[in-house]
N, C-alpha and C positions, 0 to 999 in steps of 0.2 A: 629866070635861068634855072636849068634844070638842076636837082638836087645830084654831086655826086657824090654821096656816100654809097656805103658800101651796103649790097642787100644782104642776109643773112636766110639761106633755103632750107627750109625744112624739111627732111626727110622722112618719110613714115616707115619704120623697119617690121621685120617681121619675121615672126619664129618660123621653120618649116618643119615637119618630118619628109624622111624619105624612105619607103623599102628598096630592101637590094634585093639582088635575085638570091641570095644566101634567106632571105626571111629576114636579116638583121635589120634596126631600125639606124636612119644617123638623124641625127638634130641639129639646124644650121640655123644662121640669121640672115637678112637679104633686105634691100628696099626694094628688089626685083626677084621675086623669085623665080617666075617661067624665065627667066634670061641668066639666073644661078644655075636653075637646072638643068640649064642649055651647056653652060659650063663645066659642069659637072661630068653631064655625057660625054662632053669630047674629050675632057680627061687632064687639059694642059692647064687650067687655073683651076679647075676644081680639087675637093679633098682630097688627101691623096688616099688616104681611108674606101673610098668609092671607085678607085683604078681596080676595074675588072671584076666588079662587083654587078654590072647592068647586065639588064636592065634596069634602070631605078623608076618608082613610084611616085608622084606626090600624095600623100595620103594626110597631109594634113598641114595648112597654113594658117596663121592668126596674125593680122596687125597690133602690133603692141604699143606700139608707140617709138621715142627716142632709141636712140644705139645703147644705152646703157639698162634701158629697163628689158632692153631684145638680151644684154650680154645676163641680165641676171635670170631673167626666164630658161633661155638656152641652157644656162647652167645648174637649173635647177631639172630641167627635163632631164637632163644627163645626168645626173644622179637618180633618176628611178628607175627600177628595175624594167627590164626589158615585158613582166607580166604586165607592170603599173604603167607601161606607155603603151601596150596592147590594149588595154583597158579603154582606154583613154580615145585609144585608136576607133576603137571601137563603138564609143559614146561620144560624138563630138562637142556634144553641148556643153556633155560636163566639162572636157579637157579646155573648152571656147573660157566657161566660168571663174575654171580654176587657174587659166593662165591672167585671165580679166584682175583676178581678187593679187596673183603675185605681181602683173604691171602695176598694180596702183599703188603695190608700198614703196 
């Protein structure tokens, strides 16, 4: 007889950036991101931050791991200065590294 417990799904989440058509950057988490950013465009589930800001960009996503290591990443992106996630934007390996080194604490 088959077992019915219960399964437990693991989701893989993940940091995004987005450009606006203003230049400014937003910083989300998603386990989908092309289906976030789908969202987003059309305006009615997404941030409301990004209403009439589009076009938007993906200019930068990472797998992080669980929701909670995606919610301290997000929040630590969000605290750097708009030059320090240019930066970032701009080097992706380093921003890949440094997201790498804050998921594992």
């Amino acid at each position: 007889m088959p077992d019915k417990g219960l399964f437990l799904v693991v989701c893989e989440w993940s940091v995004y950036l987005l450009r606006c058509s203003d230049n400014s950057l937003y910083t989300g988490i998603a386990t989908n991101v092309p289906r976030r950013l789908s969202e987003h465009e059309e305006g009615k589930l997404g941030a409301k931050y990004l209403r009439g800001r589009g076009p938007l960009t993906l200019v930068f996503q990472q797998v992080v791991g669980d929701r909670s290591r995606a919610s301290r990443v997000e929040h630590h992106i969000k605290r750097l200065s708009k030059r320090e996630k240019e930066a970032f934007v701009r080097s992706p390996d380093i921003f890949r590294s440094h997201i790498q080194a804050l998921a594992a604490t």
